[in-house]
N, C-alpha and C positions, 0 to 999 in steps of 0.2 A: 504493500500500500504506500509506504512510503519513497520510492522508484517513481510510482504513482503519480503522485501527486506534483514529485519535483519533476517531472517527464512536463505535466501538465502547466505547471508554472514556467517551465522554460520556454514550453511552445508559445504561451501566452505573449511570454515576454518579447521573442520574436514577433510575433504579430502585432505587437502594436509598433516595431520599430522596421520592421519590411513589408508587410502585408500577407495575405495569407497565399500557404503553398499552391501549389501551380500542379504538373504533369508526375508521375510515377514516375522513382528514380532509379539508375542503375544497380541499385543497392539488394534489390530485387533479385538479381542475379548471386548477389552475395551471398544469400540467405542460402541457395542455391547448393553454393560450397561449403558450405556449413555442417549440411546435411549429411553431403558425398563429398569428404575432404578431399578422396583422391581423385574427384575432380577429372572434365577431358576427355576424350576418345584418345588411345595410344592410336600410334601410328603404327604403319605396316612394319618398319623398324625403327632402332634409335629408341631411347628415353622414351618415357611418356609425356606428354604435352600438358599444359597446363593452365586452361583457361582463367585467364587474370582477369575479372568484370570491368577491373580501368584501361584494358588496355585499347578500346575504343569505345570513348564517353562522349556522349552527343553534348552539346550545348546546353539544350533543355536539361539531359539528368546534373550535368555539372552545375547547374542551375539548384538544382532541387536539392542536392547535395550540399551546396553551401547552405541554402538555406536553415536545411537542417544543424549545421557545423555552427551556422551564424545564430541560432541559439543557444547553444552550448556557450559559446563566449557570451552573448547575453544572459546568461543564465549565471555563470562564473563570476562574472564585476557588475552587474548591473548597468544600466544607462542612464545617464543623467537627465531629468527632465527640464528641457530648457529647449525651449522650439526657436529662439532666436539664433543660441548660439548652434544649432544643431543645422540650423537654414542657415547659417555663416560656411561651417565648415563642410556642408554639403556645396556648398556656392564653388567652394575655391576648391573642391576634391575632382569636380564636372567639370571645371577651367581646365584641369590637367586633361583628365578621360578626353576631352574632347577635344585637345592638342592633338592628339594623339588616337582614335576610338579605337575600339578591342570589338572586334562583330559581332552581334548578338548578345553582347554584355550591356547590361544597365546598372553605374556604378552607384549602390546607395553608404552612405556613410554617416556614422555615431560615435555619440562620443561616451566612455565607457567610465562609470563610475567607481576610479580608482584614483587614489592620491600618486600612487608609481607613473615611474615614466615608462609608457606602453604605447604599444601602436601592433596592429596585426592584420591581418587579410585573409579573407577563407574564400574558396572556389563559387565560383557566381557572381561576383562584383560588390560582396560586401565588405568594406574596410573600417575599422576601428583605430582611434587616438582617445586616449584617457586624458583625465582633467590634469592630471598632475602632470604630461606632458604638455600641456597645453600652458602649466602655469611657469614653467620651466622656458618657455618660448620669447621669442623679444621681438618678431616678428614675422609677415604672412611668409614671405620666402622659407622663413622655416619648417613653417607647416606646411609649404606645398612640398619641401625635399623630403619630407616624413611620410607624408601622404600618396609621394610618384612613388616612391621608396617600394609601401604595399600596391600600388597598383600597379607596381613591374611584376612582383610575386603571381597578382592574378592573370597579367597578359602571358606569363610566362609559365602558367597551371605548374608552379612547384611543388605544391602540395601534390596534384592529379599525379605529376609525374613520378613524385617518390612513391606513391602506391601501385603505380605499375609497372614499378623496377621491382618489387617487391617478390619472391618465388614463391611458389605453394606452400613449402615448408613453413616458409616466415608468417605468412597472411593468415594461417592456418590455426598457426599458434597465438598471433595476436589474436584472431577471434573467440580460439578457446580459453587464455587467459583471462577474454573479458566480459564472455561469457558467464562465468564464474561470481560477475559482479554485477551483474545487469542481464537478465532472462533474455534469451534471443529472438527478435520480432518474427513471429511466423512470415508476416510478409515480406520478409527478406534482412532483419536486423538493423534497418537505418542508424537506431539508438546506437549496435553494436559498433557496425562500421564507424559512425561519426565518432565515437569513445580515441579507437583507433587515428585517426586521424587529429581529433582535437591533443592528442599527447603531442604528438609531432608537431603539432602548430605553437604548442605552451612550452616546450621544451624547448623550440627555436628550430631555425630550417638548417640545412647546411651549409656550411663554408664559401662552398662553391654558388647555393643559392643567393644569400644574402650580399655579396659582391656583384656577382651580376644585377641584384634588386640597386645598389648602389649607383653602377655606372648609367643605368637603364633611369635611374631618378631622376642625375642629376641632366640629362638628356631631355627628358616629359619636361621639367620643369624650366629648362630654356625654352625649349619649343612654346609652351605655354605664357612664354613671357616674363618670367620672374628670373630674378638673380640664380645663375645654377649653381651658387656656393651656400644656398640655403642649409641643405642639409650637412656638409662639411660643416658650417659655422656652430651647429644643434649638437654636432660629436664635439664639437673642441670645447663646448658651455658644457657637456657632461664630465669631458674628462677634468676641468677643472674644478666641477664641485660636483664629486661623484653622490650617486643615487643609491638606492637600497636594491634596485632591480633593475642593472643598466638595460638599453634597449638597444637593438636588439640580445640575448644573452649573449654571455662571451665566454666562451672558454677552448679545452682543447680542438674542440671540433667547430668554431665558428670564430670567424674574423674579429681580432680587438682592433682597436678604435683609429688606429696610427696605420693600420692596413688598411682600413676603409677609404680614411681618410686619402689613401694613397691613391688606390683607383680611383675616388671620387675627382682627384684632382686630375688626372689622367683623362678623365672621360669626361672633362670640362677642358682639360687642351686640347682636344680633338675635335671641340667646336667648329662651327664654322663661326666665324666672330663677327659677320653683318648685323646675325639678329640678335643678338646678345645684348642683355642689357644688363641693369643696377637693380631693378624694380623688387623692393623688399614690403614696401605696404606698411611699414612700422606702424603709422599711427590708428590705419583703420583695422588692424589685430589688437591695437591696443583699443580700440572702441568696443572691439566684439568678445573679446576674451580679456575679462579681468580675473583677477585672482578667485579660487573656489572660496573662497571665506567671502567671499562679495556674493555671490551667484543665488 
């Protein structure tokens, strides 16, 4: 009952911040393998084969599948209620998206009520920045480098594609281990699968992801207009008065801050430097994001 009920409050919580689900998602298939771990028709020889349900995801299930992911992080920090500042940083999240459009995607964007400095993105076009990033920030350049930053992640389906790098063996075992914790959706596990995936998303992407979400940022965000040393300037205000929960996490397996920084600058000289400009928007981020003790 009590799975229950938080299943129910998280879905709620989504729905009032995306709107309500859409088509049946490929997860459906997962449930699938659940069933029949070992999974696939063998082949006439060689190994057996092993169908991976991500390894072609349509638009629409990649759709449905965030949706469901983008509760889960709703459901985890909460969302701030504040329709100003929420129509502020949906404004400036569609200025990048549309620098730039991802086909079929419609990027919505929230802001998560946490005092940490966070920022995340799940499959479908939903992106998240918390307050305490937000209170961390000195201006809109910044929050648009944090913001390309996750909308490279989702041009870039990092998440989609670390699960279908994933072998039988692996996918198999994270299902049964989470299993164990959460009863598996007869029609296909959405709850299970997203479990799976939202670890990977909280625990941070990889090395390799998060570098390319860098160079890809600071890129959206010139094309879009604004200063592309935004999010450069956001690493170097971190490392100088560090946080409780740097963003993105840092450790043996993902990029510190002086690597980021490194590409970032990298893939701001390989600008082309006509349309380049200064434009950082100080004062009207200072209009729309004042401090959380204000709000």
């Amino acid at each position: 009952m009590r799975h229950a009920i938080q299943g129910i409050l998280i879905l709620l919580a989504a729905l009032v911040v995306f709107g309500a689900p859409g088509c049946k998602s490929v997860v459906e298939q997962v449930g699938r393998i659940a069933k029949d771990p070992g999974g696939g028709i063998p082949p006439v020889s060689g190994p057996p084969t092993f169908y991976n349900p991500f390894a072609e995801v349509s638009t629409e299930e990649e759709i449905q599948f965030g949706r469901e992911l983008a509760a889960t992080v709703a459901g985890r920090y909460g969302v701030v209620q504040d329709s100003a500042l929420t129509m502020y940083v949906n404004m400036v999240g569609s200025t990048l998206a549309a620098a730039d459009p991802t086909p079929g995607i419609v990027y919505r964007f929230a802001v998560l009520d946490d005092e940490r400095v966070n920022a995340m993105s799940v499959p479908g076009g939903y992106v998240f920045v918390s307050r305490g990033a937000l209170d961390r920030m000195t201006d809109e350049a910044m929050l648009a480098g944090v913001l390309a930053h996750e909308i490279e992640h989702v041009r870039r389906r990092h998440i989609i594609e670390d699960l279908k790098a994933r072998d039988r063996k692996e996918l198999v075992k994270d299902l049964a281990m989470k299993a164990t914790d959460l009863e598996f959706d007869t029609e296909g596990g959405l709850g299970t699968i997203s479990r799976i995936a939202a670890d990977k998303l909280f625990e941070g992407l990889t090395r390799e992801d998060e570098l390319e979400a860098d160079r890809g940022a600071a890129r959206l965000a010139a094309t879009a207009g604004y200063d592309p040393t935004g999010l450069q300037r956001f690493l170097d205000l971190l490392e100088r008065d560090p946080v409780q929960v740097p963003w993105p996490v840092t450790s043996d397996d993902h990029p510190f801050p002086d690597d980021r920084k490194v590409e970032i600058q990298a893939a701001i000289d390989a600008l082309d430097p006509a349309p380049r400009t200064t434009v950082t928007a100080a004062e009207r981020f200072h209009e729309h994001c004042r401090p959380s003790s204000g709000r």
